[in-house]
C-alpha positions as CSV (number, residue, x, y, z in Angstrom):
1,X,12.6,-8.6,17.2
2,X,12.1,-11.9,15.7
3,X,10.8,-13.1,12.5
4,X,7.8,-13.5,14.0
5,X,7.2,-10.3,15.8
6,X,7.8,-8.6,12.8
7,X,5.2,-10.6,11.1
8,X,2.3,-9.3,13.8
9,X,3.3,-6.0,13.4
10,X,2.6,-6.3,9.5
11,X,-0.5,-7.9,9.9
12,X,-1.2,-4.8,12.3
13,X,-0.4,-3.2,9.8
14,X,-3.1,-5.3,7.2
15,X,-5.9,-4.7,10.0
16,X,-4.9,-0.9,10.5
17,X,-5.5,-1.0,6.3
18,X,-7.9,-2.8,6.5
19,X,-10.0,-0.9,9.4
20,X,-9.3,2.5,7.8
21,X,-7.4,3.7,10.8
22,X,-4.9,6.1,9.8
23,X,-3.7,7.3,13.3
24,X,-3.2,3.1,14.4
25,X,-1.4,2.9,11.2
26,X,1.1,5.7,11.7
27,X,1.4,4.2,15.1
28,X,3.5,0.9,13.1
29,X,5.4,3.6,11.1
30,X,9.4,4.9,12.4
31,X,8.7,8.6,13.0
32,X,12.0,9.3,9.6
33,X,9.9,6.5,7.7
34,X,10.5,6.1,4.4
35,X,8.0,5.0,1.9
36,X,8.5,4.3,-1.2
37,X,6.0,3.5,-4.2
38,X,7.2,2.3,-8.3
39,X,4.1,4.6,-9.1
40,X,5.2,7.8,-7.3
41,X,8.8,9.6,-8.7
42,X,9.5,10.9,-4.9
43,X,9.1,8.9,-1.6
44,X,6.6,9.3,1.3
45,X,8.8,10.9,4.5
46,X,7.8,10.4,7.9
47,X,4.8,9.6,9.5
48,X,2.9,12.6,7.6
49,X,4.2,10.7,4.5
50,X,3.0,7.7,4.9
51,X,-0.6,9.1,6.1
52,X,-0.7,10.8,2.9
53,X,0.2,7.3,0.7
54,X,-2.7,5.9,2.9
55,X,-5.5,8.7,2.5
56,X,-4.7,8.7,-1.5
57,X,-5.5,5.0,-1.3
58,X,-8.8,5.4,0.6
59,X,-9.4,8.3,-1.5
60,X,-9.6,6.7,-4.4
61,X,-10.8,3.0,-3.0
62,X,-13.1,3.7,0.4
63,X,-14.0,0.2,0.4
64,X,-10.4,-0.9,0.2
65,X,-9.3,-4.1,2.0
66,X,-6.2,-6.2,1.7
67,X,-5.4,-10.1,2.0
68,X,-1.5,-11.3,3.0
69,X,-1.4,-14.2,0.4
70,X,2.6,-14.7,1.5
71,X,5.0,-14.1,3.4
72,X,8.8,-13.9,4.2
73,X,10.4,-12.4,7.0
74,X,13.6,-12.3,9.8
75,X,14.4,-10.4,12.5
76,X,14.2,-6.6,10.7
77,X,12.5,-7.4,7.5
78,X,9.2,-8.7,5.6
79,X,8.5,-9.1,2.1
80,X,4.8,-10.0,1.1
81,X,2.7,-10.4,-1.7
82,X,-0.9,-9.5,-1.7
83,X,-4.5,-9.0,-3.1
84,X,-6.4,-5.7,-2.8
85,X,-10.1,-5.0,-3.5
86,X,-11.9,-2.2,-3.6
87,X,-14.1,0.3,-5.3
88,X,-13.0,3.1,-7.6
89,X,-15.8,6.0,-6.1
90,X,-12.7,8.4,-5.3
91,X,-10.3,10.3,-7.2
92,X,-6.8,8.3,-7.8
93,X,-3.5,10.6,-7.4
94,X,-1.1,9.5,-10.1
95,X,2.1,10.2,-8.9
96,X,3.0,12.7,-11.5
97,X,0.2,15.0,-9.7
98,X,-2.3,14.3,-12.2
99,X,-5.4,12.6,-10.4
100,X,-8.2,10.4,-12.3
101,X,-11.9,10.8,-11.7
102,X,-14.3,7.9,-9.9
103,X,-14.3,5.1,-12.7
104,X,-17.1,3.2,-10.3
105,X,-15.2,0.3,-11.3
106,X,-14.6,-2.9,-8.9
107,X,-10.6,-4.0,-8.7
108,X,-9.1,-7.3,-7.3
109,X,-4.9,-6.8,-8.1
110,X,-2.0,-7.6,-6.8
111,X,1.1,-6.2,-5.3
112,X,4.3,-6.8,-3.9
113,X,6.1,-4.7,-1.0
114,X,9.5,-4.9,1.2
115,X,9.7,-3.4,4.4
116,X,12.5,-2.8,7.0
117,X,12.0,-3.0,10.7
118,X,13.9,-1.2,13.8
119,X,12.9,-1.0,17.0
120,X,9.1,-2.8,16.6
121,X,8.4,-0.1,14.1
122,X,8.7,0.2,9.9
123,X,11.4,2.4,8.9
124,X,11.5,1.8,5.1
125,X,8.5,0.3,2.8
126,X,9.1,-0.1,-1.0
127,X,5.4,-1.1,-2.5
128,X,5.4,-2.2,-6.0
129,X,1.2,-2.7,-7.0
130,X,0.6,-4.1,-9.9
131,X,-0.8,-0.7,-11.4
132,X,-1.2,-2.0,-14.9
133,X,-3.7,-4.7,-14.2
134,X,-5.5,-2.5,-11.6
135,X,-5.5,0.1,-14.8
136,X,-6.7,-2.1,-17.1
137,X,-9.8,-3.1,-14.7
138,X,-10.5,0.5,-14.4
139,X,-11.0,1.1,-18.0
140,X,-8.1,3.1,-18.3
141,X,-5.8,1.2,-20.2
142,X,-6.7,-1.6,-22.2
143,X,-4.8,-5.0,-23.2
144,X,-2.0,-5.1,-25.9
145,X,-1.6,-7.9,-28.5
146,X,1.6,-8.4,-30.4
């Protein structure tokens, strides 16, 4: 592949978010995927995996939609940085398998994630949102002063 094929297949990937389509999104994902998320101690694996990381998502955010702001990539690799919005009305799995009521609270964060390409499909994601902010915007956590 080349840098720029990998690129459309993550901004399938975006749309496939983006539209709610879990089934076209497994469709980007390596059927031995491995997903990994800083807020979850054990990774997605496989395609099941990774529908479950996206349902918990949607779960918890039905309105959910996501915006690329940048971009790296080669021939077997991407790394992007993005904005997601959405609408707590869902319950939030924590990745300690506590899960948070509907806070009915508006987000706009951030987040960061790496991903690994063979054979025009993701084999390894590492996503990395920013789950302190999106916390804090909930109501769940609230700014420290020093």
């Amino acid at each position: 592949m080349t840098a720029q094929d990998v690129i459309n297949l993550n901004e399938n990937v975006i749309r496939s978010w983006n539209d709610h389509d879990v089934e076209k999104f497994q469709s980007y994902c390596d059927t031995k995927i491995v997903w990994n998320d800083v807020a979850y101690p054990k990774p997605f694996n496989g395609k099941e995996g990774a529908k479950t990381f996206f349902n918990q998502w949607l779960t918890a955010f039905p309105d959910l939609k996501i915006r690329i702001q940048s971009t790296i990539a080669n021939e077997n690799s991407i790394a992007c940085e993005i904005e997601f919005t959405g609408t707590n009305t869902g319950t939030l799995q924590l990745g300690d398998g506590n899960s948070i009521p509907a806070t009915r609270k508006k987000v706009i964060s951030k987040g960061t994630y790496f991903g690994k390409v063979r054979d025009g499909k993701f084999i390894q994601v590492n996503t990395y949102p920013d789950m302190i902010g999106m916390m804090m915007q909930l109501g769940l956590m609230h700014e420290m002063h020093a």
